[in-house]
C-alpha positions in Angstrom: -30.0 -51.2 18.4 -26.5 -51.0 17.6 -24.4 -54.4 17.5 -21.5 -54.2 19.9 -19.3 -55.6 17.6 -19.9 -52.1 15.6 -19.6 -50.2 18.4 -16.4 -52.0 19.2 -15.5 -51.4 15.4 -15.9 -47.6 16.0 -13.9 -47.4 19.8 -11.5 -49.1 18.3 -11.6 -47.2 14.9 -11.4 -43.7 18.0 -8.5 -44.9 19.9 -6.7 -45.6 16.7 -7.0 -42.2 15.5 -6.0 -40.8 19.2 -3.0 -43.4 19.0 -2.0 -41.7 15.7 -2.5 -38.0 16.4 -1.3 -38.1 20.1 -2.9 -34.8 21.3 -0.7 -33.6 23.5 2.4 -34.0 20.8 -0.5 -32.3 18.2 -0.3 -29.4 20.2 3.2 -28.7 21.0 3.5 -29.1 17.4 0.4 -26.6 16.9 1.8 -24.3 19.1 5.6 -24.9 17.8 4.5 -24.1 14.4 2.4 -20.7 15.8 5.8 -19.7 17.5 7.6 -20.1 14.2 5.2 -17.8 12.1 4.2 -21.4 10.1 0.7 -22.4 9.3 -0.2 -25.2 9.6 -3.3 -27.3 8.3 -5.6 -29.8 10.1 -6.6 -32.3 7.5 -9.1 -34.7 8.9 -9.8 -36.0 12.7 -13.4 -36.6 14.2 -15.1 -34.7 16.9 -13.8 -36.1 19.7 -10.5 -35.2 18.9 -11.7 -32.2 17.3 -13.2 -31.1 20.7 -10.3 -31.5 22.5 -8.3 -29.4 20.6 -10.7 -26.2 20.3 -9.0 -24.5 23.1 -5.9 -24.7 21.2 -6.9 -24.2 18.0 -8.7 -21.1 19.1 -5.8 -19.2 19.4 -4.2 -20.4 16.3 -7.0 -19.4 14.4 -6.9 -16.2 15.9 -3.2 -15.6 14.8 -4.1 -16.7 11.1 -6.5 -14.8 10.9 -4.0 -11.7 11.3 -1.6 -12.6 8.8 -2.1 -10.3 5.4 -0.5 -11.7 1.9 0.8 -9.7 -0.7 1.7 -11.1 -3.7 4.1 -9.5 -6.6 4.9 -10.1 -10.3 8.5 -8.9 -11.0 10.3 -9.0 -14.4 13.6 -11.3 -14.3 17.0 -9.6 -12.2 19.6 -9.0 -14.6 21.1 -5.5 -11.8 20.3 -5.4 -8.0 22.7 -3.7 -6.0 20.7 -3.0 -3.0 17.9 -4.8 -1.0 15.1 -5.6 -3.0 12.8 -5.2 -0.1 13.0 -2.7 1.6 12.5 -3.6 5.4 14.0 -2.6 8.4 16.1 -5.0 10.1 13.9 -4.2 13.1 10.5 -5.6 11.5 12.4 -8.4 9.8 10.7 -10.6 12.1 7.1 -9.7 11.1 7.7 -10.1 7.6 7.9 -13.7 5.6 9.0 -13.3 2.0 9.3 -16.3 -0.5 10.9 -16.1 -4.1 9.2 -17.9 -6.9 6.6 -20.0 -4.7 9.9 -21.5 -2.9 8.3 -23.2 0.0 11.6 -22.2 1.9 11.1 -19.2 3.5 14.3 -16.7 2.4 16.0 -15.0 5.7 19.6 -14.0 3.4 18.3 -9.8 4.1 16.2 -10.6 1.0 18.9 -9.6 -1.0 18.7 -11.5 -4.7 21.6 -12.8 -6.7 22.8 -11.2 -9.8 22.0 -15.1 -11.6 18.8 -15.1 -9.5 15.6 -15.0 -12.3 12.6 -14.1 -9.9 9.6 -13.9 -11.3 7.1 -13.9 -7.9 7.1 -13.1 -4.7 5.0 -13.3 -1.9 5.1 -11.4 1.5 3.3 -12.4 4.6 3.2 -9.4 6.9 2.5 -9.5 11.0 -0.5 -8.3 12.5 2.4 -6.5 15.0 2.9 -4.4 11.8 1.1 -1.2 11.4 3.7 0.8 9.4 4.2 -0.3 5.6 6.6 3.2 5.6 9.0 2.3 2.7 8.0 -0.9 2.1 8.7 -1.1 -1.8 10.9 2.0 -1.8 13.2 1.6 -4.8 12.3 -1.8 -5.8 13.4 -1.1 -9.3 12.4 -4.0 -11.1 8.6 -4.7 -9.5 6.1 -4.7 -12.5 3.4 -5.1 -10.5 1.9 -5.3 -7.0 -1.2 -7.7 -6.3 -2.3 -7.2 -2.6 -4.6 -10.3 -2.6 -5.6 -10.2 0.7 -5.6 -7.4 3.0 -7.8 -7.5 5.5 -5.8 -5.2 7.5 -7.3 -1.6 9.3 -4.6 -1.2 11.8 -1.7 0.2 9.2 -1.4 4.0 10.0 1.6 5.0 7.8 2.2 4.0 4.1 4.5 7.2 3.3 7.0 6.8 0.5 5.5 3.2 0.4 5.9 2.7 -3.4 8.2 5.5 -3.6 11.0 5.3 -6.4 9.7 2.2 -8.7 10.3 3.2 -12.2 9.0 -0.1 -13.9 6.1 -0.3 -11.4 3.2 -0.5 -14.3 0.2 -1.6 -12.2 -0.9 -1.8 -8.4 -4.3 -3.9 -7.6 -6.1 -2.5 -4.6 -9.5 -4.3 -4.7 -9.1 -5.1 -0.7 -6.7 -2.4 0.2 -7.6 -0.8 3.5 -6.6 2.6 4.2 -9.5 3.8 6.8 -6.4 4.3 10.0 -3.8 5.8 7.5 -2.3 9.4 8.6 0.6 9.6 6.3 0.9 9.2 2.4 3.5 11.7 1.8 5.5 10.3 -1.3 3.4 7.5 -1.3 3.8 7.1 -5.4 6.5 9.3 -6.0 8.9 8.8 -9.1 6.9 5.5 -10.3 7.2 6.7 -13.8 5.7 4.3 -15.6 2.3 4.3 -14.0 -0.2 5.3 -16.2 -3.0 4.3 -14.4 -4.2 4.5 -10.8 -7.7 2.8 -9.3 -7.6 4.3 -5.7 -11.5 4.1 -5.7 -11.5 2.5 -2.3 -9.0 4.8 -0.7 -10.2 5.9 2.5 -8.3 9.1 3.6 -10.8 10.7 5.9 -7.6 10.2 8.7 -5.0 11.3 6.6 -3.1 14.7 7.4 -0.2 14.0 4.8 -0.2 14.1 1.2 3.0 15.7 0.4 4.9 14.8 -2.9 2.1 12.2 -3.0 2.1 11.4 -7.1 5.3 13.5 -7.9 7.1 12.5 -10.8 4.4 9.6 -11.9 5.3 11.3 -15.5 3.4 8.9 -17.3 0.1 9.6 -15.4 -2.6 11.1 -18.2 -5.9 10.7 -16.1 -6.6 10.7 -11.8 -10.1 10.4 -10.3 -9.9 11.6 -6.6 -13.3 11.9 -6.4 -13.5 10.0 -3.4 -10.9 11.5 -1.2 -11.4 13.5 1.9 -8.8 16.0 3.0 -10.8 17.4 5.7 -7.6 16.5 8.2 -4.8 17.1 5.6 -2.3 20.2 6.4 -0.3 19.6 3.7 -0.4 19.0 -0.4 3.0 20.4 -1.5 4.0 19.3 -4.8 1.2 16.5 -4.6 1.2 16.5 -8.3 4.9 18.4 -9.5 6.2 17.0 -12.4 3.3 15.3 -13.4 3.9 16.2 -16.9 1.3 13.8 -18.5 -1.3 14.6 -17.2 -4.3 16.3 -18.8 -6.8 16.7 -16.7 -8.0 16.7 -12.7 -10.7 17.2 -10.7 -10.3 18.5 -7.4 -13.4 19.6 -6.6 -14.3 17.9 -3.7 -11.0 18.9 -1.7 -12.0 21.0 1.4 -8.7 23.0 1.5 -9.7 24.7 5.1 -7.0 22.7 7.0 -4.0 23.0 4.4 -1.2 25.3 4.9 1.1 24.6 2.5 0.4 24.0 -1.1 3.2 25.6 -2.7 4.7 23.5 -6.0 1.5 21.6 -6.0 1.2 21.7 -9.8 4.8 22.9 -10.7 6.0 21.3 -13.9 2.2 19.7 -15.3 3.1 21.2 -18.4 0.3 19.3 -20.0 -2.5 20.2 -17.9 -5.7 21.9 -19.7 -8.6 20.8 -17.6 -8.2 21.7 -13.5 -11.4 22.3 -11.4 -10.2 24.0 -7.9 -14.1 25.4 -7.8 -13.7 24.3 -3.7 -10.3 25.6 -3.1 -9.4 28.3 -0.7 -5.7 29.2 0.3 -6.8 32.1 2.4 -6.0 29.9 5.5 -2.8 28.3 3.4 1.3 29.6 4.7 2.8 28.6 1.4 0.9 29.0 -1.6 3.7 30.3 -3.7 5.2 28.3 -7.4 1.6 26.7 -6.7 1.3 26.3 -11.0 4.8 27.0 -11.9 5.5 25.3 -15.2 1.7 24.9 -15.8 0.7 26.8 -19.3 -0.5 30.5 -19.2 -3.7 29.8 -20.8 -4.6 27.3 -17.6 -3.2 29.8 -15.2 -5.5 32.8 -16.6 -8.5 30.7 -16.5 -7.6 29.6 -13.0 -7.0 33.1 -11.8 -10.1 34.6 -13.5 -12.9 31.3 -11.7 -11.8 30.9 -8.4 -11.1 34.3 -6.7 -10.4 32.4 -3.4 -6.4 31.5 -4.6 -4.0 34.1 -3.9 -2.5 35.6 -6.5 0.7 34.6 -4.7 0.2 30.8 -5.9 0.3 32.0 -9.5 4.2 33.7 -9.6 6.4 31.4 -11.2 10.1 31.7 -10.2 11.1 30.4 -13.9 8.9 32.1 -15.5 9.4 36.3 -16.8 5.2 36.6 -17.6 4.5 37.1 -13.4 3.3 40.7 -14.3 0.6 39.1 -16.2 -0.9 37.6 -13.1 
């Protein structure tokens, strides 16, 4: 049998902790903290008090639970004349950004100083946020782009989302989710130093928009899209123009039914010898026309002569003074 004198030990050793914590102060603080976008962290407390504050705690967890971090690696600003991030003053609320693990969140229009050397940053994004439309758009000095946790299947929209990064050199997307994304027009467009791309998890079985998609990635030599599905896309015009690295693609798997326009698709991949369209069809396609201009003649001819389902149409090149040969 227990000695009162414990049990006394441990009332006492209860109320104490109750004294200390004051529940009701715990969760307008809890609750204060939620209404500021903070986390905050529940070290140690027993059951009792633990019990008592499920209720609230339920919600909070909820609302962590929603939150998605991005992280960044940058090289130092010596130039910035524009916003670094690129979010609309309207969404400014739903987005947290620190520089350099600075516990202070930054709220200056996440503009950075011309003496500013940033070498991190990390962005924590609103549930309320299911459009990441432009969200890196001309970020001129991001290296690279480490979405470390992304839990997130509500985000229907990432056109022109990395659009215009010319030092962007590599994008992890281990836990990216695209499986409710409709739109990835310009999506990579103009990141000219990417020479690699692992989109092995992309889910695009939603999207209906790959226009100008990986335009101008000019250092790109190798893309495995093996695992995309354009069953609702309408429209892959200039998807790959001025890709003029790379040597080889495999499009095999695209189901071209849907697609109308896939004019410029290939204009200016002046290095491409290997391109399997053995799936493709344009007879359901509006604009098919500059579809390989640029591409070399050999390429073209062996095109032409495999797949008798592509117009002649997408082979007349408006540059070019060999279209009678096609």
């Amino acid at each position: 049998m227990e000695s009162s004198s414990n049990t006394s030990k441990d009332r006492n050793k209860s109320n104490s902790c109750l004294v200390n914590i004051k529940s009701d102060y715990f969760l307008q603080k809890l609750y204060d903290n939620i209404s500021k976008k903070k986390k905050f962290e529940i070290v140690k407390c027993n059951k009792k008090i633990q019990n008592r504050l499920n209720l609230g705690l339920k919600d909070y967890k909820e609302y962590c639970e929603t939150f998605t971090q991005i992280e960044m690696e940058i090289i130092p600003i010596k130039d910035i004349y524009s916003k670094f991030i690129n979010i609309d003053n309207n969404d400014e609320l739903y987005y947290h950004i620190y520089f350099n693990d600075n516990k202070q969140e930054i709220n200056n229009k996440y503009e950075i100083k011309e003496e500013d050397i940033v070498t991190k940053i990390k962005i924590i994004i609103d549930y309320q946020i299911i459009s990441f439309e432009y969200l890196f758009k001309e970020c001129r000095c991001i290296e690279s782009i480490n979405f470390k946790k992304f839990y997130r299947n509500n985000i229907n929209n990432m056109s022109s989302m990395f659009s215009g990064c010319p030092s962007l050199k590599e994008i992890n997307f281990s836990n990216f989710n695209t499986s409710n994304v409709t739109d990835m027009g310009y999506m990579f467009s103009f990141c000219s130093s990417l020479k690699e791309l692992n989109l092995s998890n992309f889910n695009t079985s939603k999207v209906d928009n790959m226009i100008c998609m990986f335009s101008y990635c000019s250092s790109l030599k190798e893309l495995n899209l093996s695992n995309f599905n354009t069953n609702n896309v309408t429209n892959i015009s200039n998807m790959f123009s001025g890709c003029i690295s790379l040597k080889k693609l495999n499009l095999s798997n695209f189901n071209t039914k849907n697609i109308i326009n896939m004019s410029y698709m290939f204009s200016g991949c002046s290095s491409l010898l290997e391109l399997n369209l053995s799936n493709f069809n344009t007879n359901n396609a509006k604009y098919i026309s500059n579809m390989f201009s640029g591409c070399c003649k050999d390429l073209k001819k062996k095109i032409l002569s495999e797949n008798q389902n592509i117009k002649e149409e997408a082979f007349y090149d408006e540059e070019s003074d060999d279209n009678d040969n096609y």
